[in-house]
C-alpha positions in Angstrom: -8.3 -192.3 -9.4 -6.9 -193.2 -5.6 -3.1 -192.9 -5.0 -1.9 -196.6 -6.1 1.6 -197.9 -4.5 4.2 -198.2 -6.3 3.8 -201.7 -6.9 0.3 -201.6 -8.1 1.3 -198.6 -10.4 3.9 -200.8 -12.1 1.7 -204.1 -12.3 -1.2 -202.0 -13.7 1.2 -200.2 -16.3 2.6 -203.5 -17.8 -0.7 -205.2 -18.0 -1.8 -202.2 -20.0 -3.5 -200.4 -17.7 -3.8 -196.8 -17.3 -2.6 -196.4 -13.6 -2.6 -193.2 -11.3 0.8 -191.8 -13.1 3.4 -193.5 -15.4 5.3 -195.5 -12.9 9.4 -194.8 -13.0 12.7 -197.0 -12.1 16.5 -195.8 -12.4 19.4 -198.0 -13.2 22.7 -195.9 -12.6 26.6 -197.1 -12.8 28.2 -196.6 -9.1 30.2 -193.4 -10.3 27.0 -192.0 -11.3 25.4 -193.1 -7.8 27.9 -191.5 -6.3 27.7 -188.4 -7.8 23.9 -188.3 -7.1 24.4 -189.0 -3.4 26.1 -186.0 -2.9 24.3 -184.0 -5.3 21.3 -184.7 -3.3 22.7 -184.2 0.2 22.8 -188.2 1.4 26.2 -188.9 1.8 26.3 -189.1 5.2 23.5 -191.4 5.5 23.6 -193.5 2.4 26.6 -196.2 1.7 28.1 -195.5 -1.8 30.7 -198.6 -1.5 30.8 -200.2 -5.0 28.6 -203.4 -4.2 28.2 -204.3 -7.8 28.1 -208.5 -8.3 28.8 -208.0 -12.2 31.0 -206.4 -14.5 28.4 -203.8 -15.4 29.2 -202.1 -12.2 26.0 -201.0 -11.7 24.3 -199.6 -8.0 22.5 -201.2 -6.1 20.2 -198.2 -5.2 19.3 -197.2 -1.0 15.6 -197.1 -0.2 16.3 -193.6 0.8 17.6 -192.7 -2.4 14.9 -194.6 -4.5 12.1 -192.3 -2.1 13.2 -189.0 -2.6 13.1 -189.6 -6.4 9.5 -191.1 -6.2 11.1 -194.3 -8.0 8.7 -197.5 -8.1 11.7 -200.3 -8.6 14.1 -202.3 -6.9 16.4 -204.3 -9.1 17.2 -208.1 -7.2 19.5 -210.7 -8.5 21.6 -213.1 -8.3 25.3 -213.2 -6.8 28.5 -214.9 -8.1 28.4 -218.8 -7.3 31.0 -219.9 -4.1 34.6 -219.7 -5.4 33.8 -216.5 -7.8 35.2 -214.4 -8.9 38.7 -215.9 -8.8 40.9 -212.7 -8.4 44.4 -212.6 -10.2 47.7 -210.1 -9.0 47.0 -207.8 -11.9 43.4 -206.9 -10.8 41.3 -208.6 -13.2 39.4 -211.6 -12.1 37.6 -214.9 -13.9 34.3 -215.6 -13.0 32.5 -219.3 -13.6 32.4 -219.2 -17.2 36.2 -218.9 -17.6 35.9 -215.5 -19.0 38.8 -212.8 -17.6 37.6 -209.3 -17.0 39.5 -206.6 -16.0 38.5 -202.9 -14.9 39.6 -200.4 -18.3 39.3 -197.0 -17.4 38.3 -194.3 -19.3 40.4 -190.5 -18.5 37.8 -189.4 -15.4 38.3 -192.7 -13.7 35.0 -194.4 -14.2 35.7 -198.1 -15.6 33.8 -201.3 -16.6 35.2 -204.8 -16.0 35.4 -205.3 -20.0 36.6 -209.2 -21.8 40.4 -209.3 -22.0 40.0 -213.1 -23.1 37.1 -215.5 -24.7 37.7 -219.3 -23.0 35.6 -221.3 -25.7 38.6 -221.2 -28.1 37.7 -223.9 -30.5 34.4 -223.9 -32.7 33.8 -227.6 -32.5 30.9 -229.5 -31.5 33.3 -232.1 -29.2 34.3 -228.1 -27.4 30.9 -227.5 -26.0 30.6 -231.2 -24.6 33.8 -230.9 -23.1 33.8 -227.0 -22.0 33.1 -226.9 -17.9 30.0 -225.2 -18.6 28.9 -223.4 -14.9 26.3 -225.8 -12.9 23.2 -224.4 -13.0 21.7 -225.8 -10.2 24.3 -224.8 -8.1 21.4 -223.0 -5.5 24.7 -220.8 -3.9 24.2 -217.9 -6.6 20.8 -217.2 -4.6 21.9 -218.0 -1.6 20.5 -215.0 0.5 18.3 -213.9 -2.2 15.1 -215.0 -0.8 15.3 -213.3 2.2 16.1 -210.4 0.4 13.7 -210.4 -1.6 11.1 -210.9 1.5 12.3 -208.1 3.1 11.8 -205.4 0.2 7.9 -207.0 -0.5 6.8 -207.1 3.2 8.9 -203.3 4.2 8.0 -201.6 0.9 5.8 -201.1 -1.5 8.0 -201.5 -4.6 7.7 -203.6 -7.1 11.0 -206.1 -7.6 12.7 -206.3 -10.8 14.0 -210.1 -10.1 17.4 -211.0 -12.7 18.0 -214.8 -12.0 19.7 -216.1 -14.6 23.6 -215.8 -15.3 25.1 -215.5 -18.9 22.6 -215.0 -21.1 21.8 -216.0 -24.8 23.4 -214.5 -28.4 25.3 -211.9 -26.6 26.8 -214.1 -23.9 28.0 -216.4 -26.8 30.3 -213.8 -28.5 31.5 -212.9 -25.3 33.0 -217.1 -25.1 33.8 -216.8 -28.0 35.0 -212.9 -29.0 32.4 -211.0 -30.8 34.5 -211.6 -34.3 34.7 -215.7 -33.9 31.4 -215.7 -33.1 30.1 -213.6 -36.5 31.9 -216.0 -38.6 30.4 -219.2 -36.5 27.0 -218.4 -37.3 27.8 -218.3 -41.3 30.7 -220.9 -41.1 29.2 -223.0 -38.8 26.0 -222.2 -37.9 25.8 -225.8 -36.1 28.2 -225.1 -33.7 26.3 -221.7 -33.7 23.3 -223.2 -32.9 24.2 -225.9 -30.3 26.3 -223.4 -28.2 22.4 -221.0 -28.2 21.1 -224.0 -27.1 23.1 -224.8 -24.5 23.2 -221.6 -22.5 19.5 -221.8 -23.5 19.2 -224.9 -21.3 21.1 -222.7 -18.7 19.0 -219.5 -18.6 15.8 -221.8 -18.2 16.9 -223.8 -15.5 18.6 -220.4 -13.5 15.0 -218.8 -13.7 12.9 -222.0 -13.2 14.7 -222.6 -9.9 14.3 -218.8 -8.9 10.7 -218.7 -10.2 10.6 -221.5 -7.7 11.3 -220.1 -4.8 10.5 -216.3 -5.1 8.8 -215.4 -8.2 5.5 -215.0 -6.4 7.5 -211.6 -5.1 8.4 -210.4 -8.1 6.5 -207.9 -10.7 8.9 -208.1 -13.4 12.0 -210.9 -14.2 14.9 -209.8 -16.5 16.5 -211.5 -18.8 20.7 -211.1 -19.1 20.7 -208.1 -22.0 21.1 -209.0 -25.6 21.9 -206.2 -27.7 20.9 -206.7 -31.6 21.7 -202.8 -32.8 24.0 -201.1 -33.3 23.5 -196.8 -33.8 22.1 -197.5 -37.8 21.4 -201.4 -38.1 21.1 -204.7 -37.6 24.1 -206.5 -35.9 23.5 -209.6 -37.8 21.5 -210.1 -41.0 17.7 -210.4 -40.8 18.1 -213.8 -42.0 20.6 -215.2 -38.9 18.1 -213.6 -36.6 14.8 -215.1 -37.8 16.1 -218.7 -38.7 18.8 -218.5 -35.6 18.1 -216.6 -32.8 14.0 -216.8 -33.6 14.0 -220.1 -32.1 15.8 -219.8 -29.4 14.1 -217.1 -27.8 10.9 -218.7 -28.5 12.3 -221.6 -26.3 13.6 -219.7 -24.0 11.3 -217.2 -23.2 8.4 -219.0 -23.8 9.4 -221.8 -21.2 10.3 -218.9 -18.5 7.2 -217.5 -19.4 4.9 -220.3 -18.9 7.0 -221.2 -15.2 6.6 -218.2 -14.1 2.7 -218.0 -15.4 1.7 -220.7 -13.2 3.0 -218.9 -9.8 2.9 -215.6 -10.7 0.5 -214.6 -14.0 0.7 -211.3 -13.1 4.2 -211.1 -13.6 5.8 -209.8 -16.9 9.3 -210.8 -18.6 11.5 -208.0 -19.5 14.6 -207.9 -22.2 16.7 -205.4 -22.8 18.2 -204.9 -26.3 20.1 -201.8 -27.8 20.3 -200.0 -31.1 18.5 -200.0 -34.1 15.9 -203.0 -33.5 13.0 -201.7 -34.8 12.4 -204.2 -38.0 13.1 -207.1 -34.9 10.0 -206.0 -33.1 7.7 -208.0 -34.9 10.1 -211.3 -33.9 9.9 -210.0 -30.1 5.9 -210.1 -30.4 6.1 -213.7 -31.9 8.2 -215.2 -29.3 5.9 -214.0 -26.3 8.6 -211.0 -25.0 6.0 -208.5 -22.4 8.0 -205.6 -21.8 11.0 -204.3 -23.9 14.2 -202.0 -22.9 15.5 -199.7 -23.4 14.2 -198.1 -26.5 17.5 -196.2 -27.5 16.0 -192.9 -29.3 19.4 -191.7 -30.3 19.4 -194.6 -32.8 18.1 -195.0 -36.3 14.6 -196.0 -36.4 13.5 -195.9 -32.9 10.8 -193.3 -33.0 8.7 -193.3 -29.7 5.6 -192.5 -31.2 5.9 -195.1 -34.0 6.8 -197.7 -31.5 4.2 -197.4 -29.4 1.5 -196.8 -32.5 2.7 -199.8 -34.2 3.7 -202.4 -30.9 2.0 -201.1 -27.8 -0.9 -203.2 -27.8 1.6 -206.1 -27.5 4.7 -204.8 -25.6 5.1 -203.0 -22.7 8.5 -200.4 -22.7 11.2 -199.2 -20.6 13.4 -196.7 -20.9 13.5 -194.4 -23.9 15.1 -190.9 -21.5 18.5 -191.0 -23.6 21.5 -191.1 -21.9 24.1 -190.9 -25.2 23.6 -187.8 -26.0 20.7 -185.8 -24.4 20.8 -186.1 -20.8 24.8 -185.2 -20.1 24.3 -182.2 -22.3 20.6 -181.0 -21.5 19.3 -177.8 -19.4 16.8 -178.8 -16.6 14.5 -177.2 -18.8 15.2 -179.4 -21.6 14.8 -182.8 -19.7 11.2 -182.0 -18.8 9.8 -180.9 -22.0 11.7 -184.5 -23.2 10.0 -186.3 -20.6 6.6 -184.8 -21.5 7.6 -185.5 -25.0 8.5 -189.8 -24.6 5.5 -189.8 -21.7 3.3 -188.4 -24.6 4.2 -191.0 -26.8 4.7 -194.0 -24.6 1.9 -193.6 -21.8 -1.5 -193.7 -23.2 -3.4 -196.5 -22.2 -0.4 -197.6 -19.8 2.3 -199.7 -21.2 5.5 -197.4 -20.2 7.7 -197.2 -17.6 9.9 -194.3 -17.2 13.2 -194.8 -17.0 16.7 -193.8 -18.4 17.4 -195.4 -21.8 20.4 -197.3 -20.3 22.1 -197.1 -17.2 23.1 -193.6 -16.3 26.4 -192.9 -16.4 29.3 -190.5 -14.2 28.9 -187.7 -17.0 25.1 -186.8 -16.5 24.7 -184.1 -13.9 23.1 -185.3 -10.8 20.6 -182.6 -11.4 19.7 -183.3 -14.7 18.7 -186.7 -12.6 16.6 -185.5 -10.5 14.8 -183.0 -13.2 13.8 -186.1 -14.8 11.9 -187.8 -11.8 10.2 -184.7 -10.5 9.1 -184.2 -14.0 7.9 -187.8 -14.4 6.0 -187.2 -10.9 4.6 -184.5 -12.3 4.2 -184.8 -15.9 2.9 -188.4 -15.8 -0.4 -188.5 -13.6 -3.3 -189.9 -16.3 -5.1 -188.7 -17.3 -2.1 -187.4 -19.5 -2.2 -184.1 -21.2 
């Protein structure tokens, strides 16, 4: 088979196509980015400034950096609207859904901008009319976007990972609410529950249907905000609140994203990232039309990559699955290639997989465990695989 670019490798391997090797992406936290840099010798010609535009704090990753590690992706989103974040003296900030973040550190320095306080206080029906929900056609959160995203498609060969929308879905509402309120709305009052899905359902669609708009004939793959369902053993919520709940609302959701994007772009894939042990909500994933799941967390009960991919690869696509709990920050370069011929085995035939750390990497991997795992993806993952 020819050499493909990158972003025919990716397109091929999510339309479940055996391309010329499995293609690979990296998502890292700006400490980790950091230490990379230097590991690999760059810091004098690669910015490290923490450019983050969410509280996840992760990288936005330099060309050069995403070339010498053979890497297929570039992640594009969208930015705070004008006026956000609103900073306060004591360094935490509120961004336009009222929510107050501030940076906890952990004892090497590294931090996350984590919830200090949930703005949607009262579970009533007359609160979500009256909260001052963030306008979604406010076009300022992709202001700058566009041309962006222009410049990576016509001055590379990548394919773009687009993220349009901001908030999200079930995860976004225990953030308003705290994740405790929000466990007992949806079995006290799974009305409220339901309306307040619904509502930042209604947001998420229109956020992507005005970026599919404009750029989603650039894009190879748009991601949804995360919405983690798992924890290490289970379920977060009972089967039953996630079949007659959150079913239908991701039916909606992603099936009306779907179909907008369809008609610019069918080509395209959409792309969710949930954690922990989901395995039994697989099956719900097919149903609701998800293409391409993340990020397989193998350290968790259930979440066998051969079983996976026996059982749901002819319908889902996956991404991730290199663990970053506990195997990567404590392996021998030796180690992380026999586990990337090991997930590559299980996840690559036929296409359908691409490489990539099971969440975003984080300050205590060692930068050369890093780079072990993309020369060993280079090298490991050329089809036909052995």
């Amino acid at each position: 088979m020819p050499i493909l670019t990158s972003r025919e490798r990716v397109e091929k391997a999510i339309n479940h196509e055996e391309p010329d090797r499995v293609p690979m992406d990296l998502v890292l936290t700006s400490d980790a980015y950091v230490n990379l840099v230097k590991h690999m010798g760059l810091e004098n010609e690669v910015s490290t400034e923490r450019n983050f535009t969410n509280w996840l704090t992760y990288a936005a990753v330099d060309l050069k950096v995403l070339r010498a590690l053979d890497v297929d992706c570039v992640h594009l989103g969208s930015k705070n609207p004008t006026g956000f974040p609103k900073w306060l003296n004591d360094g935490s900030y509120v961004d336009e859904w009222g929510l107050r973040r501030a940076p906890i550190k952990r004892d090497n320095g590294s931090f996350y901008y984590e919830i200090v306080d949930a703005p949607l206080k009262e579970p009533t029906l007359a609160a979500l009319d009256d909260f001052p929900w963030p306008d979604p056609t406010d076009d300022s959160v992709l202001e700058g976007l566009e041309e962006k995203m222009t410049w990576w498609r016509e001055n590379t060969d990548l394919a773009i990972i687009a993220w349009f929308d901001r908030g999200g879905l079930g995860e976004f509402a225990s953030y308003l609410r705290g994740l405790q309120d929000w466990c007992l709305d949806l079995v006290r009052r799974p009305e409220f529950a339901v309306k307040l899905l619904n509502k930042l359902a209604d947001i998420s669609i229109e956020y992507n249907r005005r970026g599919i708009e404009r750029m989603g004939r650039r894009l190879s793959i748009l991601r949804f905000s995360g919405w983690d369902l798992g924890t290490q053993l289970n379920l977060i919520y009972s089967p039953k609140v996630c079949r007659e709940i959150f079913q239908p609302i991701m039916r909606r959701v992603w099936g009306e994203t779907k179909a907008n994007l369809n008609r610019v772009n069918p080509r395209a894939k959409i792309y969710v990232h949930s954690c922990g042990a989901i395995y039994s909500l697989l099956p719900m994933f097919v149903e609701c039309g998800l293409d391409i799941l993340d990020p397989i967390q193998t350290s968790a009960k259930g979440m066998d990559t051969k079983k996976i991919k026996e059982n749901f690869g002819r319908d889902l696509s996956f991404h991730g699955a290199i663990d970053i709990q506990q195997f990567l920050p404590n392996a021998t370069v030796p180690e992380v290639w026999a586990e990337v011929k090991r997930v590559i085995g299980d996840l690559g035939p036929g296409g359908g997989y691409v490489m990539a750390p099971g969440h975003a990497i984080q300050e205590d991997v060692p930068p050369a465990n890093i780079v072990a795992m993309y020369q060993a993806g280079k090298t490991l993952g050329v089809y036909p695989l052995v």
